[in-house]
C-alpha positions in Angstrom: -29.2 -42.4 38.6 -28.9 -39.5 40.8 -29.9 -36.2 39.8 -26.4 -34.7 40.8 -24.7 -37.4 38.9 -26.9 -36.7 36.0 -26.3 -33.0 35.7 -22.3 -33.5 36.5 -23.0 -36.1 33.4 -24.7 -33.2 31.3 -22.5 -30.5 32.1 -19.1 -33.2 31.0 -20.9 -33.8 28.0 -21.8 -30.0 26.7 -18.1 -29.6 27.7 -16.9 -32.6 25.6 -18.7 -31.4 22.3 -17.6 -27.9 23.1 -14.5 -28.6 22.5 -14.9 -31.3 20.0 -16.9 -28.2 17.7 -14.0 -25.7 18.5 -11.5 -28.4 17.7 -13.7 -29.0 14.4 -13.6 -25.2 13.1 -10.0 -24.4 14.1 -9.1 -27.6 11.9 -11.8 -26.1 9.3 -9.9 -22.8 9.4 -6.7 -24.2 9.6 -8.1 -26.1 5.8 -9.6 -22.4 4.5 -6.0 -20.4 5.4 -3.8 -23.4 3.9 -6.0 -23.1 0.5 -5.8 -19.7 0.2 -1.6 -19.7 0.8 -1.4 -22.2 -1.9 -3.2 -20.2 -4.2 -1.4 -17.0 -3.5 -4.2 -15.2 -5.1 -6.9 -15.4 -3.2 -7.7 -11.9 -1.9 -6.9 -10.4 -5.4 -4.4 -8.0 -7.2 -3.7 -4.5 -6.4 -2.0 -1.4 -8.2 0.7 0.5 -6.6 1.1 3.4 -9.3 4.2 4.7 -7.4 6.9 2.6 -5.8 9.6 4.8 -6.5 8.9 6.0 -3.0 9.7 4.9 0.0 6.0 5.4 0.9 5.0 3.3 -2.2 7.3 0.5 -1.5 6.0 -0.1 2.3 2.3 0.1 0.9 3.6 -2.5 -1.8 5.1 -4.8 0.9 2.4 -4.5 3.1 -0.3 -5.9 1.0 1.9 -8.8 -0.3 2.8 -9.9 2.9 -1.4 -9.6 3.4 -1.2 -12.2 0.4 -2.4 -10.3 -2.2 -0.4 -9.6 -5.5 0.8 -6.2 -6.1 1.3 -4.4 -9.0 4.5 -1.7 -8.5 4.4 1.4 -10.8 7.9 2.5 -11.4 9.5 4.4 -13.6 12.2 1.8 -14.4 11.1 -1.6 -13.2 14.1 -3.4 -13.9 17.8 -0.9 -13.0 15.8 1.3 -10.8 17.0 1.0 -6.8 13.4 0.5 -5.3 13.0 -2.4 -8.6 16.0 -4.3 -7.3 15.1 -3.0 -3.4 11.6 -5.3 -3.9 13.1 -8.2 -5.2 15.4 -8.3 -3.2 13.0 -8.4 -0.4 10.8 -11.1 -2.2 13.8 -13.7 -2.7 14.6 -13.0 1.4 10.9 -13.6 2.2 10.7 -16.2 0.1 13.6 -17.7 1.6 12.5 -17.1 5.2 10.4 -19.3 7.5 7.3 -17.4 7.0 7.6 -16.8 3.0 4.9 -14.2 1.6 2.0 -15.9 0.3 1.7 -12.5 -2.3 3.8 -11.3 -4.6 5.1 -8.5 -6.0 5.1 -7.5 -9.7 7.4 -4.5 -10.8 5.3 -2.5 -13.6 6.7 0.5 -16.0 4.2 3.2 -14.8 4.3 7.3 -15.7 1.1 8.7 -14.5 1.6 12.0 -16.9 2.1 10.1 -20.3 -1.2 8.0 -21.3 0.7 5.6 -23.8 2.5 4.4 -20.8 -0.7 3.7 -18.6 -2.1 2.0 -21.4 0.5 -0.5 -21.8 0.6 -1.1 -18.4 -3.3 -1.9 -18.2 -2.8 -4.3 -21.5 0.4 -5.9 -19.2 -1.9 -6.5 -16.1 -4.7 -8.0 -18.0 -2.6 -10.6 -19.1 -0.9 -10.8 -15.3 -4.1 -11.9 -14.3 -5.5 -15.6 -13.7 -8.3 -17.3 -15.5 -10.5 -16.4 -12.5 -9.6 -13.3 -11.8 -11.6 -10.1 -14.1 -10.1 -7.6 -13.1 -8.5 -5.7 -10.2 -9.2 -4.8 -6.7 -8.0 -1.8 -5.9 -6.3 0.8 -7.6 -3.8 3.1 -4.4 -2.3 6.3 -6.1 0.7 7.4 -4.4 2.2 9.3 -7.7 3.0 12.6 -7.5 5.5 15.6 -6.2 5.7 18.8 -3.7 8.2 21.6 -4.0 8.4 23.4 -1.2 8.3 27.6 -2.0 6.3 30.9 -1.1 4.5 31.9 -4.0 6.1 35.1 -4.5 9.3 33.9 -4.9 8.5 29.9 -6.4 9.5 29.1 -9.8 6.0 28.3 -11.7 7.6 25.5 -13.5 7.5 23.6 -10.4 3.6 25.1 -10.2 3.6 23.1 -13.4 5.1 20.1 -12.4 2.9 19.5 -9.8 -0.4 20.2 -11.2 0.8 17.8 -13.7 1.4 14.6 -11.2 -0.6 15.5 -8.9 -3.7 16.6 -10.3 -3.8 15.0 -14.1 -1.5 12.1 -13.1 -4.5 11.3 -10.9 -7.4 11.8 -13.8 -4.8 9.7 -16.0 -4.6 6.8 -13.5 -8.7 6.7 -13.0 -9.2 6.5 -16.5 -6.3 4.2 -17.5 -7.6 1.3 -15.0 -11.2 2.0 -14.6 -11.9 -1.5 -16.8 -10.1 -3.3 -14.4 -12.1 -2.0 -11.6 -15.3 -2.2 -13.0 -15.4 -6.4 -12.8 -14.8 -6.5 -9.3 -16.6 -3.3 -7.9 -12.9 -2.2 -6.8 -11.8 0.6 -5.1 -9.5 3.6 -6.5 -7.5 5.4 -3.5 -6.6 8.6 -3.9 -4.0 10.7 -1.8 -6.6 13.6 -0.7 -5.7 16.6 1.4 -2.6 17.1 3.6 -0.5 19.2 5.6 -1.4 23.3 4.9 2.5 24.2 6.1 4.3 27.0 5.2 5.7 27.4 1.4 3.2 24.4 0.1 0.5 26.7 -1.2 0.9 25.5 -4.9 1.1 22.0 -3.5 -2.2 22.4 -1.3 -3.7 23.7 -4.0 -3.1 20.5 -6.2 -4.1 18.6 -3.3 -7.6 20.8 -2.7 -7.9 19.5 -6.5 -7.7 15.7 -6.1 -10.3 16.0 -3.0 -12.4 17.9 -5.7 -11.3 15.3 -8.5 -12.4 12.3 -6.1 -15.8 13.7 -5.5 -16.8 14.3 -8.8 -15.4 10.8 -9.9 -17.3 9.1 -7.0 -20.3 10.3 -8.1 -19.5 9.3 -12.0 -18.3 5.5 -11.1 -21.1 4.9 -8.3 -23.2 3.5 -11.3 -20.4 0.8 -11.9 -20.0 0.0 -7.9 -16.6 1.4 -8.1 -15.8 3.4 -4.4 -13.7 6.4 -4.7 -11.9 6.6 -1.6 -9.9 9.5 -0.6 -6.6 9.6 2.3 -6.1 12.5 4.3 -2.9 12.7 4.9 -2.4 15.4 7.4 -0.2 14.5 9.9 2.5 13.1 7.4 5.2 15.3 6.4 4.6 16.6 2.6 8.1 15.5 1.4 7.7 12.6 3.6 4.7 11.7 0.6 6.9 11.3 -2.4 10.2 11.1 -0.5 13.0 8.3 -2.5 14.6 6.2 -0.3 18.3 6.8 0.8 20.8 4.4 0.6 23.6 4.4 3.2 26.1 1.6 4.0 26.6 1.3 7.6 30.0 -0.9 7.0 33.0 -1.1 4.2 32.8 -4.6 4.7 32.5 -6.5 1.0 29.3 -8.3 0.9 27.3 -6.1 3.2 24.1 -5.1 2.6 22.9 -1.5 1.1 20.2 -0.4 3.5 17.8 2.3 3.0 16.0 4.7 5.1 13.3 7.5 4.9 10.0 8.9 6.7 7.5 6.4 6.2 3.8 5.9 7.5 3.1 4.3 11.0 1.6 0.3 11.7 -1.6 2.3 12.7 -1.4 4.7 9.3 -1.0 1.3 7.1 -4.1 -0.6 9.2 -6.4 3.0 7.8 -5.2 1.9 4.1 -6.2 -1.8 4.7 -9.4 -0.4 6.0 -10.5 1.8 3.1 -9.5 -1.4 1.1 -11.6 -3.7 2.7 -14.6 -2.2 4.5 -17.3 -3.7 3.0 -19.4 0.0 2.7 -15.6 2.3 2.9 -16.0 5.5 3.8 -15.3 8.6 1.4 -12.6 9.6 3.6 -10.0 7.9 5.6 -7.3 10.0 8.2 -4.1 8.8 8.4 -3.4 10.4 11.8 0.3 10.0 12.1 1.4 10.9 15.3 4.5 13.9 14.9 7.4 11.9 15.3 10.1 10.2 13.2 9.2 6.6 11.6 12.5 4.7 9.7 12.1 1.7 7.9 15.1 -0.1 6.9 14.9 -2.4 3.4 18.5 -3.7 3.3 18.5 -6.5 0.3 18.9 -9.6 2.8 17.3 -8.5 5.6 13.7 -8.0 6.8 11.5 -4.8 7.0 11.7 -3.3 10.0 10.0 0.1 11.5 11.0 1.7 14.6 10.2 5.0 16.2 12.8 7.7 17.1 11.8 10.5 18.7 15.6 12.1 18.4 15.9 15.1 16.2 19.0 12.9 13.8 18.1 8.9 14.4 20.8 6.3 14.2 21.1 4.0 11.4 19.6 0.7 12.3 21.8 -2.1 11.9 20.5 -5.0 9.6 20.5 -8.4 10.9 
């Protein structure tokens, strides 16, 4: 045999198992992915403590359509709109052609009264599957901002926010702590934010959490539990704890309610998957949302959609 035939011969064959051993782990893959779908609970369970927000319910939909199953802290978890806006959205998901391999689990959750948290820790436990010990990841987004120069502010609302913001937080990390300690989770705190004009109290409370997670980080290291803080400058502070607004863009019986509000940006949501899953997270994670106007529409049949406007009053999206 010639020596050009022979390496035109070699070079065929490295080619040939090349592509049988790409063929071999995108088939392997394929196997791993089709498992973990079926299981629907393979990348663990999270806690949402606040989906009465419009920024709770996109973090909440996010990570179940990531396959993981959610926990959603509400205040009424079965009349509430954001209670029926999530399952609505399940039953269309799991009605689409690409159904969500999580799920989302609506959960009675009031970060200022301890019996509450309590109950809810008792009610995940028993959520949870034989294999599972606990929780990943505990994501904070409880709280509330009044807006006010401290001259003129009522100190009830001083009050109110110290109270969800600040001992709401120290509530939540004590309430699920024994579901974090099995898996070396993560608890994921809103940290500091925007220092604007008439939010004084508000930064204040927020100054407090940063202080909160660092002394908490340093308390739960020993139990390889990461305290992980979100600096949320760059979002609007009402934009934080913001409800969702319900409009109907037709009179039309058996059209669906839609609902709209400032939300955080693809990019913003990728940072929170990242301080979920880094393997060595980082105390601090910026959201760096650009200044300009996010909507997200969650009508009841429809999917979630995002889209930018830059215009000072955005147009309703229609559904489709």
């Amino acid at each position: 045999m010639e020596v050009q035939t022979a390496l035109v011969l070699t070079i065929q064959l490295i080619a040939l198992f090349s592509i049988a051993g790409a063929l071999l782990l995108y088939l392997l893959c394929k196997v791993r992915g089709t498992r973990d779908d079926q299981t629907g609970i393979q990348k663990g369970s999270i806690l949402v403590t606040c989906a009465d927000t419009a920024l709770g319910l996109q973090i909440c939909t996010f990570f179940a359509s990531k396959g993981h199953r959610v926990f959603a802290g509400m205040k009424d978890p079965m009349e509430s709109l954001p209670a029926k806006l999530l399952r609505g959205w399940m039953k269309m998901r799991e009605n689409s052609d690409a159904p969500v391999s999580g799920s989302v689990v609506p959960m009675k959750i009031d970060v200022t009264r301890e019996d509450v948290l309590r109950e809810a820790a008792e009610s995940m436990g028993a959520h949870l599957n034989a294999g599972e010990r606990g929780i990943l990841a505990v994501i904070n987004t409880a709280g509330s901002v009044y807006r006010g120069r401290i001259d003129s502010q009522d100190s009830l609302q001083w009050e109110n926010m110290f109270k969800n913001n600040v001992m709401g937080c120290l509530r939540t990390a004590r309430a699920f702590i024994g579901l974090l300690r099995p898996t070396r989770g993560r608890l994921i705190l809103l940290g500091s934010g925007n220092d604007d004009d008439g939010l004084t109290v508000f930064m204040a409370t927020r100054n407090a959490v940063q202080g909160c997670a660092d002394a908490l980080r340093k308390e739960l290291r020993p139990y390889g539990v990461s305290v992980v803080t979100l600096d949320s400058r760059g979002v609007p502070a009402e934009s934080l704890f913001k409800a969702p607004v319900p409009y109907t863009i037709s009179d039309e019986e058996g059209v669906p309610t839609q609902y709209s509000a400032d939300v955080l940006t693809t990019s913003a949501l990728g940072v929170i998957e990242r301080a979920l899953y880094d393997n060595r997270p980082s105390e601090t994670y910026c959201l760096s949302v650009p200044n300009s106007k996010f909507q997200v529409k969650l009508p009841c049949r429809s999917s979630l959609k995002i889209s930018a406007n830059r215009t000072t009053n955005p147009k309703p999206i229609q559904s489709v």
